[in-house]
N, C-alpha and C positions, 0 to 999 in steps of 0.2 A: 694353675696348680703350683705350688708349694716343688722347695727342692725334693727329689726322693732318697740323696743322702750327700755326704764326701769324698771328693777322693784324696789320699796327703802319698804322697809318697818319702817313706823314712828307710834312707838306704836299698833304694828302690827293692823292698820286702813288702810290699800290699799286699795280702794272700788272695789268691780266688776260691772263694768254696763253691763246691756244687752241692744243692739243693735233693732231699731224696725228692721221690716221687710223690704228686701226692694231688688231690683233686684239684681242677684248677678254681686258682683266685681271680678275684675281682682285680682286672690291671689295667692302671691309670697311663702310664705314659707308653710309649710308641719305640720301633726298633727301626732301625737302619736299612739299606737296603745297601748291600752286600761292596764289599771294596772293588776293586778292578777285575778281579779275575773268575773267579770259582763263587759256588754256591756257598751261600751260608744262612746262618741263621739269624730273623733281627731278634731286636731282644728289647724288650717293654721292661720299666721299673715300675714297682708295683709300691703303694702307701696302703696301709691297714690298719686296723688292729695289733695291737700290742699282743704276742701268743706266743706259747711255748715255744722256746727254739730248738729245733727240729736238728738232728744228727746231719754234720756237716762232715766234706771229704775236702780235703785243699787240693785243687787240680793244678793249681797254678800259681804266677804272681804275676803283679803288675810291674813293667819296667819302665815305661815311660808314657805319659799322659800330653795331648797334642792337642791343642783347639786353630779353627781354621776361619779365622774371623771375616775373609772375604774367600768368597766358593773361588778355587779351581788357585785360589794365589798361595802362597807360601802358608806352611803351618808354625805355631808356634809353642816350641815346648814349655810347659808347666809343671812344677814340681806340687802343688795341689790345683783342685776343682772343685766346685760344685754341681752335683749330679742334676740336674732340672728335665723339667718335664720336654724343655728343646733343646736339649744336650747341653754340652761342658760350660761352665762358665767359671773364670778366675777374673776378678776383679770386673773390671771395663768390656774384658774380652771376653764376647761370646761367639756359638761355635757357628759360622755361616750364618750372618746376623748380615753382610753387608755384601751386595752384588753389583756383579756388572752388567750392565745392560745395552741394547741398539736402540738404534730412534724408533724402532716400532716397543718398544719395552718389552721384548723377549729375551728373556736370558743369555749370557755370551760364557761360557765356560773355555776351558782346557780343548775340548773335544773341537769347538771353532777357531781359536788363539790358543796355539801350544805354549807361546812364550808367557802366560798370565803363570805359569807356574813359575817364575824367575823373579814376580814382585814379591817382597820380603814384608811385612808387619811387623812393628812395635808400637806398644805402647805403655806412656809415661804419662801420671794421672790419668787429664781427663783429653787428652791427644791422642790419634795413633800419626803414626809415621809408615810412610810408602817407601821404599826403598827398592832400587834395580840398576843395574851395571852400567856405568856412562851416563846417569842418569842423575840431576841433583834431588834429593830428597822432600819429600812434601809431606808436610804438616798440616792435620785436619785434624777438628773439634770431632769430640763422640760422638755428639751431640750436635746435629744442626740444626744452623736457626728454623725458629716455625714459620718465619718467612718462606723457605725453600718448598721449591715446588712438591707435592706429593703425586709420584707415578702411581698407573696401575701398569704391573708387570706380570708377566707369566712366564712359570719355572716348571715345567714339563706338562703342558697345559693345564694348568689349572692358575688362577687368577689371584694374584698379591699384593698390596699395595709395597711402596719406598719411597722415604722423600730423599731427593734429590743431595748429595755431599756438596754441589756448586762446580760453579767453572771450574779452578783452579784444579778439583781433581780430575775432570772430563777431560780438559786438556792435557793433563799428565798423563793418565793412561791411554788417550788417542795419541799420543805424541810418541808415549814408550813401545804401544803395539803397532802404529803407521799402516795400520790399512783401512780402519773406517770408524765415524765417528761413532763416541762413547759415551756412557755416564756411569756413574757410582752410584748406587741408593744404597740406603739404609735401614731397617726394620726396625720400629721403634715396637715397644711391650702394650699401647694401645690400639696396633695395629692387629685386623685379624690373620691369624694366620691359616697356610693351608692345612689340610686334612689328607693325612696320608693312607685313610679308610677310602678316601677316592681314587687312589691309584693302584690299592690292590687290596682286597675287602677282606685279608686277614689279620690287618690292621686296626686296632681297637679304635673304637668311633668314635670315641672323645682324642681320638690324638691329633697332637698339634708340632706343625713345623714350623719354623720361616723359612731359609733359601737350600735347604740339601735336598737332596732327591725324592726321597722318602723315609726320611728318619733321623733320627738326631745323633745317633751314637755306631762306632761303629769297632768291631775289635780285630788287631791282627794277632794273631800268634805264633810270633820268632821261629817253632819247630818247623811248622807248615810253609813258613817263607824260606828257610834252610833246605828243605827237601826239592822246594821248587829250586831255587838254586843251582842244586846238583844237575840239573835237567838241564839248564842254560848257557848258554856259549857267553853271556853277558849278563854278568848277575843281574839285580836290581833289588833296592834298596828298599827297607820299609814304607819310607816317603813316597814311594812309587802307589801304593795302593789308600794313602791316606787315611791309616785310620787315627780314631782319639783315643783308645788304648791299644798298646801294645804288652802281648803275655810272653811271662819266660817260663821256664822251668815244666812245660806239660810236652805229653807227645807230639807227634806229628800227626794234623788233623783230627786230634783229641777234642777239639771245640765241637766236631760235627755232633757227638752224645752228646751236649750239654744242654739241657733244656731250659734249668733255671741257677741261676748263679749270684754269687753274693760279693760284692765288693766293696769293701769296708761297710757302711750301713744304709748300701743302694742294692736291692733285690731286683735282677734284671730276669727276664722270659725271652728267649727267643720265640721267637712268631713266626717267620718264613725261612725258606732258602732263599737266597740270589743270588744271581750271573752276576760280572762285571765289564765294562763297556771299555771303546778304545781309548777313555782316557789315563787308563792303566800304560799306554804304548808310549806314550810323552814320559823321555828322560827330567824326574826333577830340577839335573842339573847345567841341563842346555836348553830345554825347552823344546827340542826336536821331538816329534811324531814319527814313530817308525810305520805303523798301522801296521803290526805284525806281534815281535815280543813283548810281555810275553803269554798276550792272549792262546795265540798256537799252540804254543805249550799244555798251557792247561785244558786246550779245548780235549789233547789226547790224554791226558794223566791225573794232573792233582783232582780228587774230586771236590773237596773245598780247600778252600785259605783262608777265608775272615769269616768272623762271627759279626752279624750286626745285632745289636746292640738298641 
């Protein structure tokens, strides 16, 4: 599938409209399953026909747009995206295109290695750069040769290919997290991808991931993280719950009503609600796991925080 639209941010002023109600459409792309904490909603872009446009309400705005181009490591901010059918992509970088994995090829996340959230990403052309504390910097092609091995990995059971980034990165990240050996893969665009219809069947059957949970986009919104806040002896920080946008200017838990929404000329559908897991408990900025806040919290109070997307 074709992008479903852009996102630019100009003086971070993106508007969110909400969509009235109205039969449902035929929808092509797939929604997220929900950030760290509370339920929410995923949200499908949909491609169509060209049709009248329908009376819009501005709920919100975008303030900052995020792509996370290796699961559970550092995210990177973007001033525009492109909306695709497996989330954000700016340039090179796309969203959870590149994973880490054990010698059996099952996925290694936050939730196993707290400290994977402490590796940094850039990249410049057609390189990214690995970056962490005490640590010298490593430099790898987008693109690996087709020499490199291709795994088959599995990312919440279900079955994905990666080829291999090479020594040079396995040893940099078994060397940065020291407790057992690793590899980096990569998701190339002729690779299949999983189907997130197989992990919870209200998921539109044509959807497609590579390495996020189940869904490609995911949304927080600043009121709903402000209220949790208040509730906490230790704040935490948007990063904490990882989404790829963040909204201003709407109530608190205001996303829970939104069923279909419009971001600059990406028409998104939420699809489900969902919980989120203790990788929400890992400080961004130490990498420490509490296994406590600030799940706890919201288990008694907030009834959502993210909108997925």
């Amino acid at each position: 599938m074709g992008a479903a639209g852009s996102l630019a941010l100009a003086g971070l002023s993106l508007p969110v409209l909400r969509l009235p109600a109205q039969p449902r459409p035929r929808w092509l792309g797939v929604a997220a399953l929900g950030l760290a904490a509370v339920a929410l909603g995923a949200v499908a872009w949909r491609r169509g026909r060209p049709r009248r446009r329908r009376r819009l309400q501005q709920v919100g705005t975008v303030a900052q747009l995020w792509i996370y181009p290796i699961k559970s490591c550092k995210g990177v901010p973007v001033s525009t995206a492109e909306c695709t059918a497996m989330g954000l992509r700016s340039g090179h970088l796309r969203d959870r295109f590149w994973l880490v994995i054990n010698q059996e090829g099952n996925m290694v996340t936050a939730r196993q290695e707290p400290r994977l959230v402490l590796i940094s990403v850039t990249c410049d052309g057609d390189a990214l750069t690995l970056s962490a504390a005490y640590t010298k910097d490593l430099l790898l092609p987008i693109k690996a040769p087709t020499t490199n091995t291709v795994h088959k990995c599995r990312v919440h059971g279900l079955e994905i290919e990666g080829r291999d980034c090479g020594e040079a990165a396995a040893q940099w990240i078994t060397s940065f997290l020291k407790t057992k050996p690793y590899r980096l893969v990569h998701f190339e665009p002729h690779m299949r991808p999983r189907n997130p219809h197989q992990i919870k069947d209200v998921f539109p059957a044509k959807g497609r991931i590579a390495y996020p949970d189940a869904s490609p986009f995911l949304i927080l919104s600043e009121a709903s993280l402000a209220d949790l806040n208040t509730k906490l002896e230790k704040k935490v920080k948007a990063t904490t719950f990882r989404p790829n946008i963040v909204l201003s200017e709407c109530g608190v838990y205001a996303e829970d009503s939104w069923d279909e929404i419009l971001i600059g000329d990406a028409e998104l559908k939420r699809v489900m609600a969902c919980s989120r897991c203790m990788l929400t408990t890992v400080d961004p900025d130490t990498g420490i796991m509490s296994r406590k806040e600030p799940l706890e919290t919201l288990k008694r109070t907030s009834p959502f925080l993210q909108m997925c997307v």
